[in-house]
C-alpha positions as CSV (number, residue, x, y, z in Angstrom):
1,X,0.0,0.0,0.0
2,X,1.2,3.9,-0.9
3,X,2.0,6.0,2.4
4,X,-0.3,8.6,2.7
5,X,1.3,12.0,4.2
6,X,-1.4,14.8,5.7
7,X,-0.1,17.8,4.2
8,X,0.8,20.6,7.7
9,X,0.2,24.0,5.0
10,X,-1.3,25.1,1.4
11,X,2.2,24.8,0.4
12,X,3.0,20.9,1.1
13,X,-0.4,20.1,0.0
14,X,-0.1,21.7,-3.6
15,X,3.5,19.8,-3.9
16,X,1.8,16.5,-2.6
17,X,-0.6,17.0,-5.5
18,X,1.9,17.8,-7.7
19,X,3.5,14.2,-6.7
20,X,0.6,12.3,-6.1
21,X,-0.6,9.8,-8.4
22,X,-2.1,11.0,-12.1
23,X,-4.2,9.1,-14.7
24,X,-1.9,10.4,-17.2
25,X,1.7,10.6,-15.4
26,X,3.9,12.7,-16.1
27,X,7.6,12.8,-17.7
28,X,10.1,10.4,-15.6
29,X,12.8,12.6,-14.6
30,X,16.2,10.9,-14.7
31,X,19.1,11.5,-12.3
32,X,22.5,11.3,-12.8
33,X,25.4,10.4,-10.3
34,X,28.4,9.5,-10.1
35,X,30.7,6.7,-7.9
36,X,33.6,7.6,-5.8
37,X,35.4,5.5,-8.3
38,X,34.5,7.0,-11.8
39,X,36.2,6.9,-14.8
40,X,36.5,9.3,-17.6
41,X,34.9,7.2,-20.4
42,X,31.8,6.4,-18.2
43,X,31.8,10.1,-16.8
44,X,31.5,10.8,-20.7
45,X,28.7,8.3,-21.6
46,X,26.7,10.2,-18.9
47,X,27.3,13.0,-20.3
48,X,26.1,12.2,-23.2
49,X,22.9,10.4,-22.3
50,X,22.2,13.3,-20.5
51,X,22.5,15.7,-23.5
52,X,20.1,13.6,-24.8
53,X,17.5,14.0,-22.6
54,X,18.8,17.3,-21.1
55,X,15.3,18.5,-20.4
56,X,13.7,15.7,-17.9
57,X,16.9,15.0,-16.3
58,X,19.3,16.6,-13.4
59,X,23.0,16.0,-13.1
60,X,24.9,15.6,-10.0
61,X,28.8,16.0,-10.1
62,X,30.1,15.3,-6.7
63,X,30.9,11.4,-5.7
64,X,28.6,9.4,-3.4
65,X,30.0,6.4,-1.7
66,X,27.0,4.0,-2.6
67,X,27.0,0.7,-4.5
68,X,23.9,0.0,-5.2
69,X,23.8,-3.8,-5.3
70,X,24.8,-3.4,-1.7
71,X,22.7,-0.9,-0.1
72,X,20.7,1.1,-1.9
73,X,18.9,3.6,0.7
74,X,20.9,6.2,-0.4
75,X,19.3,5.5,-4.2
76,X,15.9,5.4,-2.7
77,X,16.9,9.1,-0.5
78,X,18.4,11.0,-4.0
79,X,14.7,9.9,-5.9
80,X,12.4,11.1,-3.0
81,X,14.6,14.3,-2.1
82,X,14.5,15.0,-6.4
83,X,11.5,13.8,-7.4
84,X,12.9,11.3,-10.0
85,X,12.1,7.8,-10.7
86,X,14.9,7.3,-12.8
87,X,18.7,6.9,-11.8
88,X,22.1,6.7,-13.5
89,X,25.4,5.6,-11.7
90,X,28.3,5.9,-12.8
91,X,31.4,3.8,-11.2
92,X,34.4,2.0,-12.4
93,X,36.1,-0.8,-10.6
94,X,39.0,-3.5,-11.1
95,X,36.2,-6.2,-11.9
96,X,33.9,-3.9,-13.3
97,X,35.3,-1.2,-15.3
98,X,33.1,1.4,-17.0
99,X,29.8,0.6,-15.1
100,X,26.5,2.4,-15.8
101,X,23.7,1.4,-13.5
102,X,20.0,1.7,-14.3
103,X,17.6,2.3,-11.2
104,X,14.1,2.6,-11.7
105,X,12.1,3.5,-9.0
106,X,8.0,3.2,-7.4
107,X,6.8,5.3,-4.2
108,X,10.2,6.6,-3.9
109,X,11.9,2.9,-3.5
110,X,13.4,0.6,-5.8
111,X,11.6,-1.1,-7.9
112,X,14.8,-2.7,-10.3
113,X,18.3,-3.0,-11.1
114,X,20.5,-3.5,-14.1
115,X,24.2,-2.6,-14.7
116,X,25.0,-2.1,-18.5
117,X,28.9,-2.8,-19.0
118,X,30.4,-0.1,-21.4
119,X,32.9,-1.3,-23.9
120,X,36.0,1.8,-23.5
121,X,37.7,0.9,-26.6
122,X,34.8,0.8,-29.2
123,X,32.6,4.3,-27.1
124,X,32.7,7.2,-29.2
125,X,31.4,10.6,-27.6
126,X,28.6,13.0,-28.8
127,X,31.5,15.7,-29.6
128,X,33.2,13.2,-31.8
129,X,30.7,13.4,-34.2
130,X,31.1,16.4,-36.5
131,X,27.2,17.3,-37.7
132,X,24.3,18.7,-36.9
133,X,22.7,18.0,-33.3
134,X,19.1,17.6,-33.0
135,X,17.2,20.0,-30.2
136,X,16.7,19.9,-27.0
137,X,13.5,18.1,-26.2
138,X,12.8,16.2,-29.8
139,X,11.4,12.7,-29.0
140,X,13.5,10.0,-30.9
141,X,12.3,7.2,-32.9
142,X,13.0,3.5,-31.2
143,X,13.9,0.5,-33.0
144,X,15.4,-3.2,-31.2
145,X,16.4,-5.5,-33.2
146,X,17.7,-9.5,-32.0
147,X,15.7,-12.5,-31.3
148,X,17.0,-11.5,-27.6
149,X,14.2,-8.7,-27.0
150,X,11.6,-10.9,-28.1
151,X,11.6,-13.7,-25.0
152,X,8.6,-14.5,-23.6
153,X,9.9,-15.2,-20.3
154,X,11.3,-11.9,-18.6
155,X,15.4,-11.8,-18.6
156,X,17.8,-8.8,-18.6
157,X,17.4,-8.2,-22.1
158,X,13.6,-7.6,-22.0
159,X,14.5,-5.3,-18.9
160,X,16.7,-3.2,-20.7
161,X,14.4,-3.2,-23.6
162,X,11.9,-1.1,-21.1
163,X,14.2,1.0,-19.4
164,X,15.8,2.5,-22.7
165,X,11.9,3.0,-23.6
166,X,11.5,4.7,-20.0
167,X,14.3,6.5,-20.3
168,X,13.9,8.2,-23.9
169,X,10.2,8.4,-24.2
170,X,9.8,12.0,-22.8
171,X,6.3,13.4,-22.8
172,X,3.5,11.2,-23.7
173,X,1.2,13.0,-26.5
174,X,-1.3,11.8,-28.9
175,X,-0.4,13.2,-32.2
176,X,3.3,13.4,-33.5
177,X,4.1,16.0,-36.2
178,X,5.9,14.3,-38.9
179,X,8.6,17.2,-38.6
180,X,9.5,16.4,-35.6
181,X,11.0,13.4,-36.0
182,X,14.7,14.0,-36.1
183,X,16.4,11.1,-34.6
184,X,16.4,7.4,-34.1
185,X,17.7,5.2,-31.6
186,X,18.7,1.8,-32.5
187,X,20.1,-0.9,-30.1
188,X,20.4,-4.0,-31.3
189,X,21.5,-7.8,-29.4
190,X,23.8,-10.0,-31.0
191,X,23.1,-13.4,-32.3
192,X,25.0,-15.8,-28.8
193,X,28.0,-17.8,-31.1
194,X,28.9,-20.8,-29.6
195,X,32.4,-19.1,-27.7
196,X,30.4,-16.5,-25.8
197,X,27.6,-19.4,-25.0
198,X,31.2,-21.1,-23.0
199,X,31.9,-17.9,-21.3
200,X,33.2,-20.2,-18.2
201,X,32.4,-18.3,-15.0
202,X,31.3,-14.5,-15.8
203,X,28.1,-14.9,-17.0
204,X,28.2,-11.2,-18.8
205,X,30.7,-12.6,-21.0
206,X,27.9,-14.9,-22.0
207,X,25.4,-12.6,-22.9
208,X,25.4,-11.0,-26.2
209,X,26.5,-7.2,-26.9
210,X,24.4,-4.5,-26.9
211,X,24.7,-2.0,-29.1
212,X,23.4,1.4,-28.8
213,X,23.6,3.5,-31.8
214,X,21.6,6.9,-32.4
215,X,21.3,8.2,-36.2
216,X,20.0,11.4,-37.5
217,X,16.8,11.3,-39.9
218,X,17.4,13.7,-43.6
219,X,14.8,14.0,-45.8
220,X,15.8,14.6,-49.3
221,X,14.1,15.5,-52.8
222,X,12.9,12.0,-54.4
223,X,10.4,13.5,-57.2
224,X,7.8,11.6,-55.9
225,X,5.1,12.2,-53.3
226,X,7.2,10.9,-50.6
227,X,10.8,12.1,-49.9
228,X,13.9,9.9,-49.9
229,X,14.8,9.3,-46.1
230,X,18.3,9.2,-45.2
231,X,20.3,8.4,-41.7
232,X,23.4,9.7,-40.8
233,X,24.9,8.8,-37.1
234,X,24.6,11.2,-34.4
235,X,26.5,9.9,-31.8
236,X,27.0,9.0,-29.2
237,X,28.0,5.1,-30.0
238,X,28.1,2.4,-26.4
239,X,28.5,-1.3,-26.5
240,X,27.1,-2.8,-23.4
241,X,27.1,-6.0,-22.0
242,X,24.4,-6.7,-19.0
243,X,25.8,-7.4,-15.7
244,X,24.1,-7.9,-12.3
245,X,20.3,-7.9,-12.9
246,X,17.9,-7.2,-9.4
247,X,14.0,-8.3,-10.0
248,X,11.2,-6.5,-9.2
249,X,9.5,-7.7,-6.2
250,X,6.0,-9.2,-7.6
251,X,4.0,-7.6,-5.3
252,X,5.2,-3.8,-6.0
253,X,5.5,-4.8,-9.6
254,X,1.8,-5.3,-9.5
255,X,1.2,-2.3,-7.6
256,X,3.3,-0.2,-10.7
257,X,1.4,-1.6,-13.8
258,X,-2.3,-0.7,-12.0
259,X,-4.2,1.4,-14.0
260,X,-6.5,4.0,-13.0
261,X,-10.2,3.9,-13.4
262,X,-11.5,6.6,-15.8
263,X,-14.9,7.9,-16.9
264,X,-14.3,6.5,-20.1
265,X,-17.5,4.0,-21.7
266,X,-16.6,0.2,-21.6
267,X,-17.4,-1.0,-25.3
268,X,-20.3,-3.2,-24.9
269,X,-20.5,-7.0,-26.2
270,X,-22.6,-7.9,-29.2
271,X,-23.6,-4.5,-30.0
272,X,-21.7,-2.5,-33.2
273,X,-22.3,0.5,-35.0
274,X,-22.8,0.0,-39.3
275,X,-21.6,2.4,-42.0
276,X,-25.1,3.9,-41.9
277,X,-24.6,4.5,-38.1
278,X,-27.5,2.4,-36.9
279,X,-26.4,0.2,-33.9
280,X,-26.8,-3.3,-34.4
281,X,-27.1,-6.0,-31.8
282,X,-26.4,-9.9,-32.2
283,X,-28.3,-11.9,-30.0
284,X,-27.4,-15.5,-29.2
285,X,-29.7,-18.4,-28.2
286,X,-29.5,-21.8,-27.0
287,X,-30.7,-24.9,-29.6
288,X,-34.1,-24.9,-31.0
289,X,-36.7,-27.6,-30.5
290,X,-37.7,-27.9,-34.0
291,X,-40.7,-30.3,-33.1
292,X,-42.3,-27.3,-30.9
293,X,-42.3,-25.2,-33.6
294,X,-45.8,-23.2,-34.3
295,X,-46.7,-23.7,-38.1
296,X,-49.5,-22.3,-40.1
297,X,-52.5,-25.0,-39.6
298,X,-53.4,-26.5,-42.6
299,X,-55.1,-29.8,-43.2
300,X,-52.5,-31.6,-45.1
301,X,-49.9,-31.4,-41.6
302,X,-52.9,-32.7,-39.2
303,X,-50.9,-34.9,-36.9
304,X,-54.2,-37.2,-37.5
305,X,-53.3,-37.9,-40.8
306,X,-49.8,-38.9,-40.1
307,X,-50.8,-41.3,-37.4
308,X,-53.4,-43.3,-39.5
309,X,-52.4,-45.8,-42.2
310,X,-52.8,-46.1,-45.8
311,X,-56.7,-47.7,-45.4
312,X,-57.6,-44.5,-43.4
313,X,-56.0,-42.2,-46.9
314,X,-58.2,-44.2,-48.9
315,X,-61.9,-44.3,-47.0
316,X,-61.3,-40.3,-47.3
317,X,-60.4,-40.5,-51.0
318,X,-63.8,-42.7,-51.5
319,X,-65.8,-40.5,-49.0
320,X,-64.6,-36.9,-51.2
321,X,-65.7,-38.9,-54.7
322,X,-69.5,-39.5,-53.5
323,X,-70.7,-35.8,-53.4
324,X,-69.0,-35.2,-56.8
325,X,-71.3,-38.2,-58.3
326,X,-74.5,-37.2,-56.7
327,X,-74.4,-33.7,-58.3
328,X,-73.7,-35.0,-61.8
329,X,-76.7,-37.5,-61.5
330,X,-79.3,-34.9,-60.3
331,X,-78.1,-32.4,-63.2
């Protein structure tokens, strides 16, 4: 169950309000921190991932002595104090050099974990890239791609599917203006070979790469209707591999995916509207007794008739012929 707080003043009440639960919630804000051991590769990754979503997200630069696989109170403190359900730590370690964490939070507590493993030698920075950045704000386009995303039993892999989605959604609106779409964010999961399936005793060297790549949408002049789309990369470029995974706990997972009731008309069974925009309703019943049906009553379906023999059929034949004789005689 959510804690409920009793507001002292006008003030805390209009900023409970602002964080209390919404039908339509709004834009995860994403934190960023840093280790007490951080290197400069990771300390450039978050830079850049927070360039790219600059609006929705604070940036902290001092170090915090947490490790979050450890204790994470001090996780659950920064989102309550900031308001954010989404956090980024930064550390770097002997065993686990170039370390990204992904925190999401619920009620101010954590609700998962994931640690993305950033490849040094292959990461190229945003500033690398010498083109035209898109603006501050602009939703990207999303595309995952490997057989890994599509699992129907939940792994790390379908986790960090929906945190990248949490994390670059942005506002949630109901009509996109073709114009706007600038960018696109592609990660795509490797195909396992057979020598990272043997990765011996760290399992994160036997998980596929993940490869984040962003690319910059140009539409050109095609002399048709529809232009000739182009993509040119926009940095920045990771390769990941997933390390440590925590699990949400099932019963605050639950709790997290509820949905408010709205006001909004359930669609009724059975009934549909035509192109004429009369309703129609389809009605089902149960089997018919055919034998009770009611006919029209005519002579010839008598249930009499049926039940007598073929000497009955002929006495009434004889018995129709007599009158007809009689009148031709007295003419």
């Amino acid at each position: 169950m959510l804690r409920q707080i009793k507001p002292r003043n006008a003030r805390s009440k209009r900023a409970l309000e602002k964080r209390a639960p919404k039908t339509i919630e709004n834009p995860k804000t994403a934190l960023f921190l840093r280790g007490t051991s951080c290197s400069q590769i990771t300390q450039d990754a978050l830079g850049d991932l927070y360039a790219l979503r600059q609006v929705h997200s604070k940036r902290f630069q001092k170090k915090n002595p947490v490790h979050p696989f450890e204790d994470a109170s001090s996780l659950a403190f920064f989102s309550e104090k900031n308001d954010c359900s989404l956090l980024l730590f930064g550390s770097s370690s002997k065993k686990r050099p170039h370390t990204i964490t992904f925190v999401r939070t619920f009620d101010y507590k954590i609700l998962d974990m994931l640690e993305f493993y950033l490849d040094g030698q292959t990461f190229r920075s945003l500033t690398q890239f010498k083109n035209e950045k898109v603006p501050v704000g602009t939703r990207p386009l999303m595309v995952f791609a490997g057989t890994a995303f599509e699992s129907p039993v939940p792994n790390a892999f379908t986790m960090a599917k929906s945190m990248l989605i949490d994390f670059f959604r942005g506002e949630i609106s109901d009509k996109i203006d073709v114009e706007g779409l600038r960018y696109c964010v592609v990660v795509t999961a490797d195909e396992p070979t057979a020598s990272e399936t043997a990765g011996g005793d760290d399992p994160a060297a036997a998980r596929p790469v993940l490869r984040l790549r962003v690319y910059t949408i140009r539409t050109k002049r095609s002399g048709q209707k529809l232009p000739r789309v182009e993509l040119e990369e926009h940095g920045p470029r990771m390769d990941f591999r997933l390390g440590r995974i925590q699990e949400p706990d099932d019963a605050m997972l639950k709790e997290a995916l509820r949905k408010a009731k709205t006001n909004e008309e359930r669609t009724k069974k059975n009934i549909s509207t035509d192109i004429m925009g009369d309703k129609i309703g389809r009605i089902h019943t149960g089997k018919l007794d055919l034998s009770e049906l009611q006919t029209r009553k005519m002579k010839g379906l008598k249930r009499q008739r049926d039940q007598h023999g073929d000497e009955d059929e002929e006495e009434t034949v004889v018995a129709e012929e007599e009158p007809k004789r009689k009148r031709k005689a007295s003419a």
